[in-house]
Structures are given as structure tokens and as C-alpha cells.
PyMOL commands that place a pseudoatom at each C-alpha (Angstrom):
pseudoatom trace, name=CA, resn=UNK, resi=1, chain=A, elem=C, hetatm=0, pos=[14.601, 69.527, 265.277]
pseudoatom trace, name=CA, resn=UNK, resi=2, chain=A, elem=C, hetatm=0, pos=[11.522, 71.307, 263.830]
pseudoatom trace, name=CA, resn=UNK, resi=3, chain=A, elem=C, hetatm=0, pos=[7.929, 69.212, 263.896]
pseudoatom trace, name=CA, resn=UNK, resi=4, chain=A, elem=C, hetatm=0, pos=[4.698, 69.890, 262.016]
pseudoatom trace, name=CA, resn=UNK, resi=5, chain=A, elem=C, hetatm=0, pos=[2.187, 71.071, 263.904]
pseudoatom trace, name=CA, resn=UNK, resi=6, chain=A, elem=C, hetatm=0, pos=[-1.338, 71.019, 262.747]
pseudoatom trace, name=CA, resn=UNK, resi=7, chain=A, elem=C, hetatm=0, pos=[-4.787, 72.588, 264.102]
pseudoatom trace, name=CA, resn=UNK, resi=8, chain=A, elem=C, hetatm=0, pos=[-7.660, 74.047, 263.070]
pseudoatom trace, name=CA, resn=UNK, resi=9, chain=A, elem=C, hetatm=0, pos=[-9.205, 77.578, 263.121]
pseudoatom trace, name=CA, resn=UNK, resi=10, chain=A, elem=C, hetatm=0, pos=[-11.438, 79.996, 260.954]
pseudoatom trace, name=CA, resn=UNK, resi=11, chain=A, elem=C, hetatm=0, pos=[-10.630, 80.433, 257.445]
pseudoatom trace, name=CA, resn=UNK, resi=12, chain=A, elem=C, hetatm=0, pos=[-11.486, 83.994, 257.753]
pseudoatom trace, name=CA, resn=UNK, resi=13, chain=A, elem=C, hetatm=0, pos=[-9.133, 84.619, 261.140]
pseudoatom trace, name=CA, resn=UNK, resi=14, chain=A, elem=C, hetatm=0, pos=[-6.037, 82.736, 258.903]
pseudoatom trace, name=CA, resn=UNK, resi=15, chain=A, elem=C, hetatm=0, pos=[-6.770, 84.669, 256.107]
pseudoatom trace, name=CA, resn=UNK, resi=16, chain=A, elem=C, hetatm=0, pos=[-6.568, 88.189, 258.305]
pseudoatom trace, name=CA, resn=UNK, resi=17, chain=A, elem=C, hetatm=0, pos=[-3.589, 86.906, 260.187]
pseudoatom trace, name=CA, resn=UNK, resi=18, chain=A, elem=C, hetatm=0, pos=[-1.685, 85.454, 257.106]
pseudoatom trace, name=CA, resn=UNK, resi=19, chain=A, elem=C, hetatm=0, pos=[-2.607, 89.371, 255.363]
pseudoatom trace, name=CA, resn=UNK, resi=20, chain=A, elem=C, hetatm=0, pos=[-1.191, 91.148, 258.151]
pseudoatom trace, name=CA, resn=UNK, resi=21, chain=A, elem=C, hetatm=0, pos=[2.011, 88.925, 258.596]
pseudoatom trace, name=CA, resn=UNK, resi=22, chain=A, elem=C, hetatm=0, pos=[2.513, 90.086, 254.850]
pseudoatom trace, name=CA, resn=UNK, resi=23, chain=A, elem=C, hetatm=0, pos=[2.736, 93.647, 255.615]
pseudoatom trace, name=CA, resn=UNK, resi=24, chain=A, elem=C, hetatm=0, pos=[4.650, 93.335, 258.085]
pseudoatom trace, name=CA, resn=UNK, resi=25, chain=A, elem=C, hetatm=0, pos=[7.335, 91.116, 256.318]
pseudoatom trace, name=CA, resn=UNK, resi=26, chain=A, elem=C, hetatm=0, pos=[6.802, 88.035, 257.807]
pseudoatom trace, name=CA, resn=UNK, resi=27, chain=A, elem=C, hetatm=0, pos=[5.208, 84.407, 257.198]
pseudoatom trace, name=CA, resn=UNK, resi=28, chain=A, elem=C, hetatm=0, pos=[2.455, 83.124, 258.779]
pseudoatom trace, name=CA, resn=UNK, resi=29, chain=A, elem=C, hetatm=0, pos=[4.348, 80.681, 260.025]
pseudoatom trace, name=CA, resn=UNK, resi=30, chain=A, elem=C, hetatm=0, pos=[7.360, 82.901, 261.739]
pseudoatom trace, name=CA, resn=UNK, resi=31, chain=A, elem=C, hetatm=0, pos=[4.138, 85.265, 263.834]
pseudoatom trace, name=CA, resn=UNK, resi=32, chain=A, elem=C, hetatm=0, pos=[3.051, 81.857, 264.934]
pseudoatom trace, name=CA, resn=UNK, resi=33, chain=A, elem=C, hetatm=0, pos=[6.565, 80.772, 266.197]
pseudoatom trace, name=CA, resn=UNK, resi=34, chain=A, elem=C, hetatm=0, pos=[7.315, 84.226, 267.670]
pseudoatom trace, name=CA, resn=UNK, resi=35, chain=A, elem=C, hetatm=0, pos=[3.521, 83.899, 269.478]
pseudoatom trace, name=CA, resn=UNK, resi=36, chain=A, elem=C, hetatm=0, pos=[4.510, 80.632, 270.796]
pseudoatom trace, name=CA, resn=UNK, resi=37, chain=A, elem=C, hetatm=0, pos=[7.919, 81.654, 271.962]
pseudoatom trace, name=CA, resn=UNK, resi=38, chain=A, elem=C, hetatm=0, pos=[6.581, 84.546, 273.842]
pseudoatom trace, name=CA, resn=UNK, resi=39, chain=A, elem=C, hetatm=0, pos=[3.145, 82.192, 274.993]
pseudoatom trace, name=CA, resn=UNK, resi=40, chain=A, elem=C, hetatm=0, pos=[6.007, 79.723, 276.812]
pseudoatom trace, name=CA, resn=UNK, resi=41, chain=A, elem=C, hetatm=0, pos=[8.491, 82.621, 278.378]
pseudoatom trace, name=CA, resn=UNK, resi=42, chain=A, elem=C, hetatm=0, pos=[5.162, 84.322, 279.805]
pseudoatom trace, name=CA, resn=UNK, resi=43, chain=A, elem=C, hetatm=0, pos=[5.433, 87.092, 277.696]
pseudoatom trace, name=CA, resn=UNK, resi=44, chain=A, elem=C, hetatm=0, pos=[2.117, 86.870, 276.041]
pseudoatom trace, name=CA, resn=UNK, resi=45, chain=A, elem=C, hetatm=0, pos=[-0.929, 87.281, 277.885]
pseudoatom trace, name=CA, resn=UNK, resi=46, chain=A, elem=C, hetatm=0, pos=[-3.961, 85.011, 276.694]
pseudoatom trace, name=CA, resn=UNK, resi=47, chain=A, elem=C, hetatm=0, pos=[-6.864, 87.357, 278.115]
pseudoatom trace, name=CA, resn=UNK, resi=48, chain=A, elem=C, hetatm=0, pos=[-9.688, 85.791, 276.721]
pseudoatom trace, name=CA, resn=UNK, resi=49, chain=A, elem=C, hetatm=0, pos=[-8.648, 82.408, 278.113]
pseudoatom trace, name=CA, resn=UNK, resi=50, chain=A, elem=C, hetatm=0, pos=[-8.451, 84.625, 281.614]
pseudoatom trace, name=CA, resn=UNK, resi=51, chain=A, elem=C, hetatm=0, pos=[-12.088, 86.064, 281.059]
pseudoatom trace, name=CA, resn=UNK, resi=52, chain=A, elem=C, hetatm=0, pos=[-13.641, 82.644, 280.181]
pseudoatom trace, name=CA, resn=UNK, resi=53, chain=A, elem=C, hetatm=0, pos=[-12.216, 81.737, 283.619]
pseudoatom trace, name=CA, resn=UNK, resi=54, chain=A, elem=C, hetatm=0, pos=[-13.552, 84.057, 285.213]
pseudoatom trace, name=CA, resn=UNK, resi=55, chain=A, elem=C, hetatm=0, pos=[-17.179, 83.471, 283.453]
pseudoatom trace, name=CA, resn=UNK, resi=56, chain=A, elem=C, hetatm=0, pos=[-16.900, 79.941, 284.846]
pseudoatom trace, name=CA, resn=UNK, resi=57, chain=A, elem=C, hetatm=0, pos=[-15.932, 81.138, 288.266]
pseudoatom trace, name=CA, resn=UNK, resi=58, chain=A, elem=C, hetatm=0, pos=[-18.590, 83.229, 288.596]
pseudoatom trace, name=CA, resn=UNK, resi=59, chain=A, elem=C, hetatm=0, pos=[-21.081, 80.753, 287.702]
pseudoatom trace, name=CA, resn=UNK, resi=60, chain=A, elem=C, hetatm=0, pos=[-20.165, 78.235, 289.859]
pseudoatom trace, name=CA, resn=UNK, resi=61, chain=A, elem=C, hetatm=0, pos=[-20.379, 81.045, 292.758]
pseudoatom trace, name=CA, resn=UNK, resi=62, chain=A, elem=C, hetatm=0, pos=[-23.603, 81.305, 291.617]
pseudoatom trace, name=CA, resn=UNK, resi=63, chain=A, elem=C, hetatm=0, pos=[-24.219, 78.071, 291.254]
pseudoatom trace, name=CA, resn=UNK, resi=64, chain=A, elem=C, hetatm=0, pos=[-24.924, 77.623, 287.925]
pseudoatom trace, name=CA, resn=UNK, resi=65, chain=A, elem=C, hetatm=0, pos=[-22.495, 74.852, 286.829]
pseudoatom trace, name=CA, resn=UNK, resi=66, chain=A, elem=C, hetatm=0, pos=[-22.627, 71.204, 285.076]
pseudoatom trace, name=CA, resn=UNK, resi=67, chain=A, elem=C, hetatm=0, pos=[-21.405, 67.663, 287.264]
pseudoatom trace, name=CA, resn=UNK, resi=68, chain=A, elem=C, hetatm=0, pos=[-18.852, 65.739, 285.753]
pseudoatom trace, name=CA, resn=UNK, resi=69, chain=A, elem=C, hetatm=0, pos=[-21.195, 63.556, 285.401]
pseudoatom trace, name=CA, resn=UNK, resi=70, chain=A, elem=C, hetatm=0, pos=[-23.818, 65.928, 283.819]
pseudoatom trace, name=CA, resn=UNK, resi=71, chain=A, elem=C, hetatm=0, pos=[-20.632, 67.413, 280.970]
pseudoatom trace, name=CA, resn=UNK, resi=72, chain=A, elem=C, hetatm=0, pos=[-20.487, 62.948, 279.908]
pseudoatom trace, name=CA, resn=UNK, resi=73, chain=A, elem=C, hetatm=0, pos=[-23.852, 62.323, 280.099]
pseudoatom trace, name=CA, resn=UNK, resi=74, chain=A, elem=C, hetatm=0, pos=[-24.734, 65.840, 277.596]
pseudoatom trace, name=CA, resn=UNK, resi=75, chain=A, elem=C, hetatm=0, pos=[-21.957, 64.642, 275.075]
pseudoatom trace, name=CA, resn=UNK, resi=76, chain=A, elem=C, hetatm=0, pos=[-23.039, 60.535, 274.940]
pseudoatom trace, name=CA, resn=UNK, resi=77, chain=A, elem=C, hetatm=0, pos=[-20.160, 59.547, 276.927]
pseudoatom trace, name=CA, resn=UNK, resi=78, chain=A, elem=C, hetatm=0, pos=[-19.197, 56.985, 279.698]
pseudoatom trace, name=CA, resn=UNK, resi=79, chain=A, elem=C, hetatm=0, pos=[-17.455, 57.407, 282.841]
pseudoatom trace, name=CA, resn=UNK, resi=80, chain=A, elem=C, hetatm=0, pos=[-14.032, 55.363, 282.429]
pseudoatom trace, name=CA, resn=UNK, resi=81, chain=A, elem=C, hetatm=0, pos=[-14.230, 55.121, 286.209]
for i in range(1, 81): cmd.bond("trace and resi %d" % i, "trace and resi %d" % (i + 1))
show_as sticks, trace
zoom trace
């Protein structure tokens, strides 16, 4: 059973990636199945999900990091505590 799914992301970054799929023979659609199929059997690496990790890690070492509390209270939100 196939599903919709729908997101958003820069017009300019779709328009590259749809351009590309082209010459290469392939719909936008298929590169997006193919990245998710490799994403799931761990055969695509998301490195700029590891880096931003890493930024965070480093901060908190350093002690430059945001309470729970502080993240809520920043965006206008309420503990559901």
C-alpha cells in the first residue's frame, strides 16, 4: 500500500533536486523513495544531522545550553506537566 507523504522544504533545493533527478532518468519522487529506502537499511549517512549533534554536545560541555523550561518559556508555551 503506497501513502502520500507531504513536507515542506526550499523551493530552490526541490527545484535543484527535481533538475538533477531528470538527468539522471528518474522522478523526483523515485530519488526520494530510493533515499528513504537506503535512510531505513542504514545505508545513508545523515552527516549534518551528526554535526548539529555534535554542536549541541559541545555546548552543553561548555555550558552554554537552554532548560526545558527556558526552550517553552522562549516559544510562549506551557509545561503539560
Amino acid at each position: 500500500m503506497n501513502v502520500k507523504v507531504i513536507f515542506n522544504t526550499n523551493k530552490k533545493l526541490k527545484d535543484a533536486a527535481m533538475k538533477k533527478a531528470r538527468k539522471e532518468g528518474l522522478t523526483y519522487s523515485a530519488v526520494l523513495n530510493i533515499a528513504t529506502q537506503a535512510y531505513v537499511g542504514d545505508r545513508l549517512e545523515i552527516t549534518a544531522l551528526d554535526r548539529k549533534l555534535e554542536q549541541a554536545r559541545e555546548e552543553i560541555r561548555q555550558g552554554r545550553y537552554y532548560t526545558h523550561e527556558q526552550m517553552l518559556k522562549m516559544r510562549g508555551l506551557k509545561d503539560s506537566k
